[in-house]
N, C-alpha and C positions, 0 to 999 in steps of 0.2 A: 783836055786831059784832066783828069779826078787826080786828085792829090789826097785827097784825104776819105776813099772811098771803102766798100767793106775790105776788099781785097787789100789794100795798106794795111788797114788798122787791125785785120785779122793776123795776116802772114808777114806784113812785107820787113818785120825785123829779121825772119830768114830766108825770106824767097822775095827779095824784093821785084824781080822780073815776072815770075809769077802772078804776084799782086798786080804788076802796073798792067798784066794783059788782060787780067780779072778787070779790073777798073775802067783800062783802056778801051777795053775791046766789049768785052760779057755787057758791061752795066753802060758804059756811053753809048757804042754804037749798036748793040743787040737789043738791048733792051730801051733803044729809045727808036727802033724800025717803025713805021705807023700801019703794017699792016694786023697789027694786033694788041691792044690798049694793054697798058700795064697792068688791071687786074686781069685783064686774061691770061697775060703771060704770069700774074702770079699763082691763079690757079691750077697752069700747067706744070710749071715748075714745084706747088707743092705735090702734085699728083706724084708727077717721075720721084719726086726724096721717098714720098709714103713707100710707094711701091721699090724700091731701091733699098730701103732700109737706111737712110742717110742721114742719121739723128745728129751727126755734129750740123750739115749747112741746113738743115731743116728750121729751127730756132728762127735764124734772121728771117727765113725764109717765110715761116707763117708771123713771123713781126710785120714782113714786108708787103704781105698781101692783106692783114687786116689795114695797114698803112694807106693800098692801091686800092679800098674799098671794096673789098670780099669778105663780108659778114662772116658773125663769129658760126650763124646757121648755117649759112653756106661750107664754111670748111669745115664742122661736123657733121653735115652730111658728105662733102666730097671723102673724107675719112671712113666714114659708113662703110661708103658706095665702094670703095675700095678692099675694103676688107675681104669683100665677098671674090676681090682679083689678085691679090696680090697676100692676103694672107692673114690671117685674124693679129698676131702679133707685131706687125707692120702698122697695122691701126689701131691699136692699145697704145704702140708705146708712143703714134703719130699726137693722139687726144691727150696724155699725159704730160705731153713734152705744149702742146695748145694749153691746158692745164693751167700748167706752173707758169707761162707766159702772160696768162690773165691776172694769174694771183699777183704778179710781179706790179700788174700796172694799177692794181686795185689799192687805193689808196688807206 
């Protein structure tokens, strides 16, 4: 059981049940299955946000996958690759939001 996982530290001051199934369930037991390495599930996961249009959990999301070892080339071109599915402003605002994420870390 995560105690201090994204799901706590995002929501769990108002949705504490929420967060603990986010933490419980999504990131301990889904995302630790071995039928699919963590960077792959992070680059499926950024894929569904781009295409979804889901710029609030996107953030953690391409943090987590540069995190899982999915280069910063690989997710601009999965962003690219997308554009042409999902919608050109789906992937502007996906590299923007990649963007400000690099400036963040850039010392």
């Amino acid at each position: 059981m995560s105690n201090d996982g994204p799901g706590r530290s995002s929501i769990g001051d108002i949705a504490p049940t929420l967060a603990a199934l986010t933490d419980d369930i999504l990131y301990d037991q889904i995302w630790e299955r071995p039928d699919l390495d963590k960077r792959d599930r992070s680059l499926v996961t950024v894929a569904a946000l781009v295409a979804l249009y889901r710029r609030d959990e996107l953030d953690l999301h391409l943090r987590t996958a540069l995190q899982n070892g999915v280069t910063l080339d690989e997710l601009v071109e999965l962003i690219t690759h997308l554009a042409f599915y999902t919608g050109w402003p789906n992937s502007v605002t996906a590299l923007n939001r990649l963007r400000t994420i690099l400036l963040e870390q850039t010392p």
